[in-house]
Backbone as CSV, one residue per row, in Angstrom:
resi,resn,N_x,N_y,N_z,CA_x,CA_y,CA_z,C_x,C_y,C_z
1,UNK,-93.799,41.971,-17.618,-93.247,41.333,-16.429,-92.530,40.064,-16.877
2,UNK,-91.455,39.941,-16.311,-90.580,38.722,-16.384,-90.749,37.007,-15.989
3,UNK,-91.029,36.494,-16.610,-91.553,34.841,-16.280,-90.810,34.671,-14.499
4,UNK,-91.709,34.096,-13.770,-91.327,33.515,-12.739,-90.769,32.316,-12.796
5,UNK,-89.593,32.089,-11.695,-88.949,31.239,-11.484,-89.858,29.905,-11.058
6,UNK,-89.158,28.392,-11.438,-90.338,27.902,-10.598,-90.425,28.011,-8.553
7,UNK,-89.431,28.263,-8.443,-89.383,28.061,-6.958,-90.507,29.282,-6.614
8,UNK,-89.968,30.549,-7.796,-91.173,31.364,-6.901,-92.778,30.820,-7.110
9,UNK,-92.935,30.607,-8.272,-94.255,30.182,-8.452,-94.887,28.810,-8.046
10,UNK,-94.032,28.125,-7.039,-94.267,27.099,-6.207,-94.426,27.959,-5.237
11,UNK,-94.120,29.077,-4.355,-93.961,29.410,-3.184,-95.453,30.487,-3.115
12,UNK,-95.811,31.444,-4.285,-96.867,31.920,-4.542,-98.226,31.060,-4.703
13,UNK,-98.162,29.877,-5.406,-99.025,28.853,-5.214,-99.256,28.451,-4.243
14,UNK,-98.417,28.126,-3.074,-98.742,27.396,-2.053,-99.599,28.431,-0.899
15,UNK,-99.368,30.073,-1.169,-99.525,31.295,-0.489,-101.023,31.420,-0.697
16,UNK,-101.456,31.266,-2.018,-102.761,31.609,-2.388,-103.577,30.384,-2.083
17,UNK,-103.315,29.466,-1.705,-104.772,28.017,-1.070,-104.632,28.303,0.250
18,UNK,-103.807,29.454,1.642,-104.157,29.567,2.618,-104.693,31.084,2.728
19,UNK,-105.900,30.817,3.790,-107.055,31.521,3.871,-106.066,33.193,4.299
20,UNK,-105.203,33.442,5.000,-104.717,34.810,5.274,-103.245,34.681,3.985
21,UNK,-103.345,34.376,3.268,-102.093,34.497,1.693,-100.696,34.370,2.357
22,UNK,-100.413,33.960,3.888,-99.053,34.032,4.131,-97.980,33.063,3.534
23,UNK,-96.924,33.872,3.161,-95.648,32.578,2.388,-95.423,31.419,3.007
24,UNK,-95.470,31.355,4.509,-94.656,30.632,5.541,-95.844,29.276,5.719
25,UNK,-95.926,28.470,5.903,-94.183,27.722,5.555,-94.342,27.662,4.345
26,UNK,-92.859,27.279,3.746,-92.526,26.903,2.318,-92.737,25.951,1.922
27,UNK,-92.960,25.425,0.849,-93.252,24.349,0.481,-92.435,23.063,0.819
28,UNK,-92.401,22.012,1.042,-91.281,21.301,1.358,-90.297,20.451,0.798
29,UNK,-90.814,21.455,-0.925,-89.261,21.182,-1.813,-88.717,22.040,-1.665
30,UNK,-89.289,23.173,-1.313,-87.928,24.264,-1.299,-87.121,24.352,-0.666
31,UNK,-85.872,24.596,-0.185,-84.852,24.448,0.473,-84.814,25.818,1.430
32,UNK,-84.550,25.679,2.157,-85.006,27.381,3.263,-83.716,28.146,3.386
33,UNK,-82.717,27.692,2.906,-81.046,28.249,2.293,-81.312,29.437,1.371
34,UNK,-82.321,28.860,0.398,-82.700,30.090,-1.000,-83.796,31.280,-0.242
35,UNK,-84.493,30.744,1.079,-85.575,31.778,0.981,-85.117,32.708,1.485
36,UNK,-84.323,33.418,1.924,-83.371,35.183,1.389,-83.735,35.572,0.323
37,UNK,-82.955,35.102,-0.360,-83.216,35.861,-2.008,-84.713,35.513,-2.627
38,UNK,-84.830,34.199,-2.578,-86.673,34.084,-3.218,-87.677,35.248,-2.366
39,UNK,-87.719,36.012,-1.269,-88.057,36.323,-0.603,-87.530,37.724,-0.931
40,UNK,-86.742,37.984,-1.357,-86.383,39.538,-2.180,-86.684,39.843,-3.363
41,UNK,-86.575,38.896,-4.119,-86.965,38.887,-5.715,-88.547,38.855,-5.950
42,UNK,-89.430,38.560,-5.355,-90.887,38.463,-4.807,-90.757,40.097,-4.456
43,UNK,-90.306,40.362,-3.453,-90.487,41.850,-2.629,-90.047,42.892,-4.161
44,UNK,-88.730,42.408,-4.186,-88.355,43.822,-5.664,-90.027,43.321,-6.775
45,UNK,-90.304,42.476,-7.004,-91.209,42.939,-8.151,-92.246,43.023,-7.692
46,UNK,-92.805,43.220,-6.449,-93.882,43.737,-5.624,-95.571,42.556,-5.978
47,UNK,-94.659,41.183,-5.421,-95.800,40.229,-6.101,-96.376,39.783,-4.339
48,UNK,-95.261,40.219,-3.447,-95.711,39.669,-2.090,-95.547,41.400,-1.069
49,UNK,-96.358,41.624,0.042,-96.026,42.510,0.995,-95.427,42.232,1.956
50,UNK,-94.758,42.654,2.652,-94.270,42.470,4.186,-95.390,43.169,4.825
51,UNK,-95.116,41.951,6.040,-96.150,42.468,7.504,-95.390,42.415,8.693
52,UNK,-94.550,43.330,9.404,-93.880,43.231,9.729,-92.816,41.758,9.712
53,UNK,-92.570,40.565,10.296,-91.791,39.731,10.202,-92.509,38.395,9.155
54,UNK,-93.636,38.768,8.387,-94.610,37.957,7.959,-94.374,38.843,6.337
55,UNK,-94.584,37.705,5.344,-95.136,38.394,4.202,-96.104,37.103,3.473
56,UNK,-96.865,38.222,2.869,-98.298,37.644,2.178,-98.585,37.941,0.682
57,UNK,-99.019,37.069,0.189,-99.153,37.629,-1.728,-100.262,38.462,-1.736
58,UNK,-99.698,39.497,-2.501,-100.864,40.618,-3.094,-101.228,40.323,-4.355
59,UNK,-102.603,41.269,-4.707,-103.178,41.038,-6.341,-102.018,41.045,-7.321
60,UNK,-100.635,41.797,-7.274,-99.879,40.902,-8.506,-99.455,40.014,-8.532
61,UNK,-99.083,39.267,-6.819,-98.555,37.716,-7.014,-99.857,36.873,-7.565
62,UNK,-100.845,37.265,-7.188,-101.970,36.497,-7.648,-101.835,36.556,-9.360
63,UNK,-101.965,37.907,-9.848,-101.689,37.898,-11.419,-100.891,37.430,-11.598
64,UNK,-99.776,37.306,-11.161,-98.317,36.526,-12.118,-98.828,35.201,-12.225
65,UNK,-100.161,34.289,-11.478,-99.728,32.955,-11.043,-101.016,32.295,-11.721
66,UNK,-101.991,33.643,-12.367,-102.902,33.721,-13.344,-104.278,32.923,-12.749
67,UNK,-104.245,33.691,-11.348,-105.234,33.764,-10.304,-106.009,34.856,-10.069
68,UNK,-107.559,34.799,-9.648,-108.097,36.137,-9.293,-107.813,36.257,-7.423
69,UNK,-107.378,37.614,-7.272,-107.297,37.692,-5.603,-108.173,37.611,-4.831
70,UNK,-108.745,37.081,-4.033,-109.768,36.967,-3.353,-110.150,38.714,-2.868
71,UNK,-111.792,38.821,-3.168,-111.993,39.936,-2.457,-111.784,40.218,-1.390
72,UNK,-111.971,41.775,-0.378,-111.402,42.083,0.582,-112.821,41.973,1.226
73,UNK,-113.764,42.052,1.027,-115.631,41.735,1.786,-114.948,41.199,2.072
74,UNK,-114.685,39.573,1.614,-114.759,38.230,2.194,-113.880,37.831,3.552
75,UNK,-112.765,38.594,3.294,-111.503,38.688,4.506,-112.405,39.350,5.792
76,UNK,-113.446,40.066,5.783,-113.717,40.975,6.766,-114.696,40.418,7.695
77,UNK,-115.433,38.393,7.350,-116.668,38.732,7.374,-116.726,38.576,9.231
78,UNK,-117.725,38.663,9.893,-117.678,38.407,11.145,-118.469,37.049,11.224
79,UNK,-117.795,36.350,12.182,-118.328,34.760,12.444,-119.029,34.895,14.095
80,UNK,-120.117,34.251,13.508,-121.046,34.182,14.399,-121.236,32.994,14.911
81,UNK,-120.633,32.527,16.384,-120.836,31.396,16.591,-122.133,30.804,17.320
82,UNK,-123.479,29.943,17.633,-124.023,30.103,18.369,-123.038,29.313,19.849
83,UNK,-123.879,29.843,21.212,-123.333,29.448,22.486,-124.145,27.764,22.727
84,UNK,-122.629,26.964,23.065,-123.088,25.926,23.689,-123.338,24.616,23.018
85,UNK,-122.999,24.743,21.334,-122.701,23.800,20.240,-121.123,23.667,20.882
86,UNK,-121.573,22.063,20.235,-120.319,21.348,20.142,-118.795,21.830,19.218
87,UNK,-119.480,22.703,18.850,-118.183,23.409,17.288,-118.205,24.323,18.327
88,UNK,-118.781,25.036,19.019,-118.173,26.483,20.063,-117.566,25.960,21.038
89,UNK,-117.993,25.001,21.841,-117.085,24.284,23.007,-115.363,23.948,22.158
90,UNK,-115.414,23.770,21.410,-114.140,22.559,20.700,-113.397,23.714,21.076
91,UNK,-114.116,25.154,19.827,-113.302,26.700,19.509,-112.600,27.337,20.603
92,UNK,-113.407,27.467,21.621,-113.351,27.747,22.633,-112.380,27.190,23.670
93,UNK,-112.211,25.565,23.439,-110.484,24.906,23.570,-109.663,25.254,23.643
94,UNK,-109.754,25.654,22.347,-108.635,25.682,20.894,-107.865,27.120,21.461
95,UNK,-108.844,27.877,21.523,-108.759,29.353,22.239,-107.586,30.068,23.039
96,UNK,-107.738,28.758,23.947,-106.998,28.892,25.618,-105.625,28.664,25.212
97,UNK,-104.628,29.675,26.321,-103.104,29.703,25.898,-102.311,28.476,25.615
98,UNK,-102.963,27.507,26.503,-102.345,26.129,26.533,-102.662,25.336,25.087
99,UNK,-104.212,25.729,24.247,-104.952,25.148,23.150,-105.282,23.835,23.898
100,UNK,-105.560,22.667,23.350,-106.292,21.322,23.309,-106.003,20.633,22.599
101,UNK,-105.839,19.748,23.344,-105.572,17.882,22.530,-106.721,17.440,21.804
102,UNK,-106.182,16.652,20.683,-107.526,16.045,20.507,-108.451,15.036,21.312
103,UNK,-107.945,14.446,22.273,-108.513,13.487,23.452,-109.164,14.379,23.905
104,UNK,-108.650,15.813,24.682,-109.592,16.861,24.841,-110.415,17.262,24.526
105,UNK,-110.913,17.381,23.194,-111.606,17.923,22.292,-112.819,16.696,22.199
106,UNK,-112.290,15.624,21.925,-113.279,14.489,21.843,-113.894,14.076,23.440
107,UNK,-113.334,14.437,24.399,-113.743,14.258,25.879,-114.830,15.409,26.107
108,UNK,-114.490,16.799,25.690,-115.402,17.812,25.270,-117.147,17.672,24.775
109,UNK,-116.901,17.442,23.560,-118.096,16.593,22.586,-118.472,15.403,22.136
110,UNK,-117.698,14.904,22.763,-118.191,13.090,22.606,-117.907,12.730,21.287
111,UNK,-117.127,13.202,20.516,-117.058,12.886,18.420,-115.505,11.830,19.409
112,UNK,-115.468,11.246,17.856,-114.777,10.617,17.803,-113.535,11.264,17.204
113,UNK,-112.120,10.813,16.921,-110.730,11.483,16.622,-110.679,12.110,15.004
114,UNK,-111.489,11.410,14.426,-111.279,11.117,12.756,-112.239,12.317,12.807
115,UNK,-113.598,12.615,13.675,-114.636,13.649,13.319,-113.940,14.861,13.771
116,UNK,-112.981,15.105,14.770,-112.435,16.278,15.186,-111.524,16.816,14.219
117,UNK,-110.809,16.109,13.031,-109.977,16.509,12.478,-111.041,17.039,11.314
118,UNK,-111.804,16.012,10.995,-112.797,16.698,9.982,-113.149,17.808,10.158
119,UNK,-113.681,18.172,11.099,-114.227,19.537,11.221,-113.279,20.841,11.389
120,UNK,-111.676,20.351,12.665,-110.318,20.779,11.601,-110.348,21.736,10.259
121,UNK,-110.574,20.286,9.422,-110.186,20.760,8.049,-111.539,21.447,7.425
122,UNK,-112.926,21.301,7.801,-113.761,21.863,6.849,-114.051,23.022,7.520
123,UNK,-115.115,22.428,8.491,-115.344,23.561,9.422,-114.654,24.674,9.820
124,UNK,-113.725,24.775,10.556,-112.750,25.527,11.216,-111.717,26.622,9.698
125,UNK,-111.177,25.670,9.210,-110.198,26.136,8.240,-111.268,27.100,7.145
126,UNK,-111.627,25.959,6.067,-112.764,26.530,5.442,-113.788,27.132,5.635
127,UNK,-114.466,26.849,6.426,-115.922,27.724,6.421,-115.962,29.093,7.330
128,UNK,-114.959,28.837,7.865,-114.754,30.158,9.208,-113.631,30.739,9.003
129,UNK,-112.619,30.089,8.430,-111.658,31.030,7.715,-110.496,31.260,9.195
130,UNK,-110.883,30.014,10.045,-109.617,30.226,11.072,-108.354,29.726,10.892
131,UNK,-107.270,30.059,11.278,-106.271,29.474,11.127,-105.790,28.385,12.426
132,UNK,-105.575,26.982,12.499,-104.882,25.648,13.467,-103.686,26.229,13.538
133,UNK,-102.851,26.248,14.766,-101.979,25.829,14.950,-101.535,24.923,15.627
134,UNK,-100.690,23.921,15.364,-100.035,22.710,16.669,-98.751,22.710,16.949
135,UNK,-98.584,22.380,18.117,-97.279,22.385,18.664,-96.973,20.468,19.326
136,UNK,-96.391,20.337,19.852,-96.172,19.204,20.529,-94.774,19.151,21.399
137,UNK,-94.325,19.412,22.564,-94.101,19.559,23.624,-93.056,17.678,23.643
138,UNK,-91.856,17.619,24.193,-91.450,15.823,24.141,-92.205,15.398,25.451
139,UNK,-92.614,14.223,24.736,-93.588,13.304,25.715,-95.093,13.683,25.896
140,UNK,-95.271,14.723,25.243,-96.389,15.383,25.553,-97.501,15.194,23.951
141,UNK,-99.093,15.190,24.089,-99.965,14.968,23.226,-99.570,16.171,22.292
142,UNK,-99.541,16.336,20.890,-100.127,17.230,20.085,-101.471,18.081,20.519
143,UNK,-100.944,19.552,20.397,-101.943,20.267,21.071,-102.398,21.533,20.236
144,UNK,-103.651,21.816,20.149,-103.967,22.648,18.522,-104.983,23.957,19.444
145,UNK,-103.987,25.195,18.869,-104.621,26.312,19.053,-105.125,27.350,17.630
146,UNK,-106.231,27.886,17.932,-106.626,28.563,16.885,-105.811,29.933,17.079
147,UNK,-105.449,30.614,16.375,-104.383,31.307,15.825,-105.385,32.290,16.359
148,UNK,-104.221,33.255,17.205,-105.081,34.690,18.196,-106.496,34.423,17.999
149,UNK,-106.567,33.563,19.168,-107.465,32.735,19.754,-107.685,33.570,21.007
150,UNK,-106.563,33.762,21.557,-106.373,34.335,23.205,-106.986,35.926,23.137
151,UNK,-107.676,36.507,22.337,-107.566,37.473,22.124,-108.681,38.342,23.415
């Protein structure tokens, strides 16, 4: 196999530290002019899949980047939340089509702004393997939904 470019192996790196391997977003040296072709040259040497309008690194982008792929157990596991914790109320926010502010979230459970993001980043992301999304609306609070949440 042919040495990777660095743009690709910036763009495969950044794919493999999020919990579902998706490319998007790019890193924010890369220029989004090139991602056509970086985004074909990945596909011809079969290091990323398409999912329909989504693509994600497979076990050879992982090998080219001299990574092991995360097993497929681990992708499957089921999360068990108990009812009526402060981490299920937040989720449960997060959930709804509209999602939740963090004023929301802290009006919710009584934590403070700095503890909601913490748990954000450990809890939520890491340990449960959900994916944040935020949007922000002009004039309007930043508002964070958990990714097919609504389900």
């Amino acid at each position: 196999m042919s040495k990777l470019t660095d743009t690709q192996a910036a763009i495969l790196q950044a794919a493999s530290k999020r919990p579902d391997g998706n490319l998007e977003p790019l890193p924010s040296n890369i220029n989004a002019g090139i991602k056509p072709r970086v985004i074909q040259g990945l596909l011809t040497r079969e290091l990323i899949t398409q999912n329909g309008d989504s693509y994600t690194i497979n076990e050879n982008g992982f090998d080219a980047i001299g990574l092991e792929a995360p097993s497929k157990s681990g992708t499957n596991k089921t999360i068990t939340l108990r009812e009526g914790t402060k981490q299920s109320r937040m989720i449960a926010l997060m959930q709804r089509p509209e999602g939740a502010s963090i004023e929301e979230i802290c009006t919710e459970t009584g934590w403070q702004k700095h503890t909601v993001r913490g748990v954000f980043s450990n809890t939520v992301k890491k340990r449960l393997g959900m994916t944040i999304t935020s949007y922000k609306d002009d004039g309007q609070q930043r508002r964070y939904r958990v990714q097919g949440g609504d389900q």
